[in-house]
N, C-alpha and C positions, 0 to 999 in steps of 0.2 A: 046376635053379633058376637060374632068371635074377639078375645080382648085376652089381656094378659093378669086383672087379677081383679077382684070382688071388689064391689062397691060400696060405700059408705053405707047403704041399707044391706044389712044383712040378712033380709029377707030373698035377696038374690039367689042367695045359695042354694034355694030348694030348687035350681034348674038348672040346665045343664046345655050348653051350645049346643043348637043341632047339628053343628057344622063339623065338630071336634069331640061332644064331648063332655067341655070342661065344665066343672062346675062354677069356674070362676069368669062370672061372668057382671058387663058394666052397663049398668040401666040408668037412667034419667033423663027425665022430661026435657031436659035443657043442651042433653050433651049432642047433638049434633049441631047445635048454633055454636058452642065456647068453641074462642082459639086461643087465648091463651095458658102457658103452661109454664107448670116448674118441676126441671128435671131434676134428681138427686140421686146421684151412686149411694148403695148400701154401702155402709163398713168400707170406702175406699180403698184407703190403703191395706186395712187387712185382706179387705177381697183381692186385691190384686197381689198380696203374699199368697192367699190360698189358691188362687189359680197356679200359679206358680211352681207353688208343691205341694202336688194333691195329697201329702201325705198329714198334710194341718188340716184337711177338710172339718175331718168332725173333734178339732180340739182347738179352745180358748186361745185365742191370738191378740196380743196387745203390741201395738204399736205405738213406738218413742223410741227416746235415748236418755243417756245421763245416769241410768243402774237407778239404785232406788232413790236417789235426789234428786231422777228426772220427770216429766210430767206422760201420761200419755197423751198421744195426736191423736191413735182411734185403736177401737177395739171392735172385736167383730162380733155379732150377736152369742154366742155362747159365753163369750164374756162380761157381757150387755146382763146379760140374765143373771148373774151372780154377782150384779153391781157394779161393777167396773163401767166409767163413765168419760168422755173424751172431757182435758183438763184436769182430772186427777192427779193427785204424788202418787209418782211410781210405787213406792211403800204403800200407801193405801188397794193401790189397786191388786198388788201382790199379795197384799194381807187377804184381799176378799177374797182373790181366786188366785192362790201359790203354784196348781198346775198348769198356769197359761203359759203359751211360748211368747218373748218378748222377741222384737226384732226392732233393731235399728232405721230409722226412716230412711227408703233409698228416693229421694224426690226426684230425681232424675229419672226414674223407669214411670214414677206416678206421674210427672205429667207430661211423659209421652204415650203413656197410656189415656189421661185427659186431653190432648190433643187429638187423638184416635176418635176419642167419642166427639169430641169440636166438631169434628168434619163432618161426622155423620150427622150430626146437628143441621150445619150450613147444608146438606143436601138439603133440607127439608125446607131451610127458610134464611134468607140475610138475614131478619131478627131476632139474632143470638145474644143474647147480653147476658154474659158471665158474671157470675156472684164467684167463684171461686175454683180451685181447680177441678172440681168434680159437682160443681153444680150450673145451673144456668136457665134464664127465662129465657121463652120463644113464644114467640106471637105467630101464629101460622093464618092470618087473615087471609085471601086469597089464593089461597093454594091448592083447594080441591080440585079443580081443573089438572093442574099440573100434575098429582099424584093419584089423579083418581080415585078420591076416597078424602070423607069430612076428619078436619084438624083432629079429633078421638083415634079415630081408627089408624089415621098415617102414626099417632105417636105412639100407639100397642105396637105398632109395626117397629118402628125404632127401639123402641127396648126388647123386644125380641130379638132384631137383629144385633144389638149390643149385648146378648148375652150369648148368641150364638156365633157370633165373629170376633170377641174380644175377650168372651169367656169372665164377664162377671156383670152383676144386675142393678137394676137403677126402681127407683118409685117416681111416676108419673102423678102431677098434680094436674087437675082440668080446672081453670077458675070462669068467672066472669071477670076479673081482672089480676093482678100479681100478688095483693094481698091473700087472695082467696087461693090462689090457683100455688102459695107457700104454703099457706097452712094444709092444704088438702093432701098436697103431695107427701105431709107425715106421718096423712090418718094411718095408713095401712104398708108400712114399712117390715119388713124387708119386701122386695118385688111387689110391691102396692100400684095403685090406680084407682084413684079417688077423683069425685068432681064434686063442686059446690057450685050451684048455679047462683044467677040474681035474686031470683024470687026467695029462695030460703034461707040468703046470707045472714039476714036478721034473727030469722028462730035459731037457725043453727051455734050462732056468735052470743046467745044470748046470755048460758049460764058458763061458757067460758070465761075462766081467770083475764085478768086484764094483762095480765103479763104475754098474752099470745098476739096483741096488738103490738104491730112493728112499731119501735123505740123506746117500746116501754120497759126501760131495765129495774134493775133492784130499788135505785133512789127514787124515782118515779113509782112504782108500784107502791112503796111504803110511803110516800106522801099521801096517794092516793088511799092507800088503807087509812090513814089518820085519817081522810077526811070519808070515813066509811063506805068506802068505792072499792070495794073487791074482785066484780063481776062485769060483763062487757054491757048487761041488760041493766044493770044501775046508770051506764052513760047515754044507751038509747035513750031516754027518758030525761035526760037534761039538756036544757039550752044551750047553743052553741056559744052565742056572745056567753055565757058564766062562764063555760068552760075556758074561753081564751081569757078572759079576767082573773081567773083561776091559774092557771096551768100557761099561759102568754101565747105562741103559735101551735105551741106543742096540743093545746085545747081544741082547738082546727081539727087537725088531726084523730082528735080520740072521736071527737064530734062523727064525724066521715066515716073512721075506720072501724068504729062501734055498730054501723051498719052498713058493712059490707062495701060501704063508697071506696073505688080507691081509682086514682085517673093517671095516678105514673105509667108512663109507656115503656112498653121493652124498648130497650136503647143500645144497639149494637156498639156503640161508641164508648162504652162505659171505660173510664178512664182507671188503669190498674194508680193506685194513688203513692205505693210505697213498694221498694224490694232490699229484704234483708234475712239476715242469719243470726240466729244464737244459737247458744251451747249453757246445759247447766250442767255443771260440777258436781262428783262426786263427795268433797269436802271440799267448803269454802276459802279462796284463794284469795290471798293479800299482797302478792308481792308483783311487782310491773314485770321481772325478769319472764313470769310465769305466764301471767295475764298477755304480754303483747305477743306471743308467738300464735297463740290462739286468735287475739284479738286479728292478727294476718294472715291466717286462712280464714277467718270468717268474712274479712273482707276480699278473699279472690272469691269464695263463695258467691257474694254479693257481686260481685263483676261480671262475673261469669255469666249470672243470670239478668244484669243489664246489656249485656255485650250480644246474647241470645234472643233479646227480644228489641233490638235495636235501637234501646233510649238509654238515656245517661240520668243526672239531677243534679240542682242546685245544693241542696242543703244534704250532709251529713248526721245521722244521728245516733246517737251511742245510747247505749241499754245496759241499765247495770240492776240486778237484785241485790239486794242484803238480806242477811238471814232469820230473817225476823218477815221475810218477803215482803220488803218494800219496796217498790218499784222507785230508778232513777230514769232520769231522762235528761240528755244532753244533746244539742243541736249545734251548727254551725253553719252558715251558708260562705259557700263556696263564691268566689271571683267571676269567674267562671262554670259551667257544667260537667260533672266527670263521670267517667264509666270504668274509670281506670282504679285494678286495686292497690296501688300504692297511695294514689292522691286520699283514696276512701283510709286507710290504713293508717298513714300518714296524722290526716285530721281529726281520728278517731284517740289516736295513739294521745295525743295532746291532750284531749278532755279528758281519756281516761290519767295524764299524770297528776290533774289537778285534782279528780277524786278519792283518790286512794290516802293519804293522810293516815293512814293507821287501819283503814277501814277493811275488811274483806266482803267479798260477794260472792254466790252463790252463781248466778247466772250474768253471760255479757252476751252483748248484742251487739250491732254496727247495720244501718239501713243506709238508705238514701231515698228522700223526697223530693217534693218538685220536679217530677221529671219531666222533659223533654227528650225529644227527637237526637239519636247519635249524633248528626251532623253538625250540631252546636257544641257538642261536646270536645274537652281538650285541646282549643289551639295552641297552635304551637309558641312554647313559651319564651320566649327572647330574654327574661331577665332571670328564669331560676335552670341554669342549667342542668343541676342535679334532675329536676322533674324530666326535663327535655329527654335525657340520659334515660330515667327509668322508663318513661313512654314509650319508647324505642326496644327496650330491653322486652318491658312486657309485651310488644307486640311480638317480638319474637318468640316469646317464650308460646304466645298462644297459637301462635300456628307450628310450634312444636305438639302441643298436647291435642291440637288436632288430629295433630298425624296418628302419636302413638298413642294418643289418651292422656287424660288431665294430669295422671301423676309421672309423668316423663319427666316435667321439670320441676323443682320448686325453689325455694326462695332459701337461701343457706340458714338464714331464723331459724328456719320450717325443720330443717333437717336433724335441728339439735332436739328435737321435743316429739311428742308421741302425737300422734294426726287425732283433735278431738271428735268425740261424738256429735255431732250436729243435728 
């Protein structure tokens, strides 16, 4: 079977497709029955700098913003290998590897370039449910008819063709269900293609950390070590009812997911649940005159990318670090629904005046939750004429930057201040 990269058994490798060749080739008892799958780009955004300019091919690429008091969003395997780790401090990550080239995150070419691979998706199957902008399940249950050729082999096919029409590579997971078919797809990373069937979810799951079970974060893991539970093969072996008297639903869960059970469906419906923007700082900012210029373009940011995907929200939420990195959080719900960045701006401008008291931060943010459908969003307001004014204003201004591009117009705040890194 011709396929796109070795198998979890590396005993594969001693042969070679007759068809091609390769020596990388995908064997298992199970893989012509599994449809479901979890796709993941390599190194997205770095990959899609290096495609870009092949002249970063063979050197360490880290992507962020913010200089060294920013975090990285990703790095690309030569980076990978000298430690550098996505969520990193920019400084750390520079300390390990000072030769990488840094680039500022352009999210606008990244997910039209993750729209690119969406589509090619949806040829394959309506049950696309996106985890993020460069990852996603797909259930490809009845579809050998239509593509001639078992759910394996049409998804070797897609990531060939998405490396050959898009110019960067992805790892295929093959599960018995979405738990499986996540963790598989990161055995063999970068251009991987892994499968884990039903039959050997168990041995396989057995001497893995419990931390590779979906929800099990740091608090949970360390509870779980107090109660000397390290291993995924420690919870096969305990009753279900303890574990949810233990642990409450979450014990369900480990129950199930300890052996390989997992019955969530791909769900094309998957509701995106938040859209927002931060920036963190060079050296920590105290003063409002500083903070609200940025605080409004992060909120056209945020508009921008409600306005593009045709929902608005209820609730406003502001995001402030301190430097000590403690995370704030401030919320507001809105009267009505907005998509608009003034109303975002506006009610963000207000939380941030009651925070600041003396205080500086390092990093601010501005989202919007709850969302809904455009068409609920921003009636027309009878009693705040000012809003009314600016609604109109902004309408115009954005089919200004349609025309010539986002930065044709901007907001006179905007003009007096340097455009941040975002």
């Amino acid at each position: 079977m011709r396929a796109l990269s070795s198998q979890t058994d590396r005993r594969t490798s001693l042969f070679r497709c007759p068809a091609c060749g390769s020596p990388r080739i995908v064997s298992h008892p199970e893989l012509m029955d599994l449809t479901v799958a979890h796709v993941d780009c390599d190194a997205f955004y770095a990959s899609v700098e290096k495609r870009d300019n092949p002249q970063l091919r063979d050197r360490p690429v880290i992507v962020g913003g913010g200089g060294r008091r920013g975090v990285v969003s990703t790095a690309c395997y030569i980076a990978r290998i000298r430690g550098v780790k996505s969520a990193m401090p920019m400084y750390k990550a520079l300390d390990a590897c000072p030769d990488a080239v840094v680039i500022s995150p352009n999210m606008a070419k990244y997910s039209a370039v993750g729209r690119d691979i969406r589509r090619l998706m949806l040829e394959l199957t309506p049950l696309v449910e996106p985890i993020s902008i460069d990852e996603a399940f797909l259930d490809l249950s009845g579809t050998e008819m239509l593509h001639g050729a078992a759910p394996a082999l049409t998804l070797a096919r897609l990531a060939a063709k998405v490396e050959t029409e898009i110019g960067i590579t992805l790892s295929v997971g093959l599960g018995a269900n979405k738990f499986l078919a996540k963790i598989a797809s990161d055995l063999d990373k970068p251009r991987g293609y892994a499968v884990i069937g039903a039959r050997e979810a168990r041995d396989f799951l057995a001497d893995k950390s419990v931390s590779l079970i979906w929800g099990v974060g740091k608090a949970l893991q360390s509870q779980l070590a107090a109660n000397g539970i390290t291993r995924i093969g420690q919870l096969q072996g305990m009753d279900e009812t303890d574990l949810m008297k233990r642990y409450g639903a979450m014990g369900k869960r480990l129950a199930k997911l300890s052996i390989g059970e997992d019955v969530r469906r791909v769900s094309p419906d998957r509701e995106t649940k938040s859209v927002s923007a931060e920036t963190t700082f060079e050296t920590d900012i105290g003063d409002l005159g500083t903070l609200d210029p940025i605080l409004r373009r992060l909120s056209e940011t945020v508009s921008a990318r409600l306005k593009t995907a045709g929902i608005g929200g209820h609730t406003v939420v502001l995001k402030l670090k301190t430097p000590d990195f403690k995370t704030i959080t401030r919320n507001r719900q809105l009267n009505d629904p907005t998509r608009l960045a003034d109303r975002i701006w506006r009610t963000g401008h207000q939380m941030l005046s009651k925070e600041l008291e003396g205080k500086r931060f390092r990093l601010i943010g501005i989202g919007v939750t709850d969302l809904c459908d455009a068409d609920l969003c921003d009636p027309p307001d009878l009693v705040d004429e000012v809003a009314a004014k600016w609604a109109k204003a902004e309408s115009a201004m954005d089919k200004l930057r349609g025309k010539f591009g986002k930065d044709a117009v901007n907001v006179g705040m905007l003009m007096k201040h340097d455009r941040p890194k975002t």
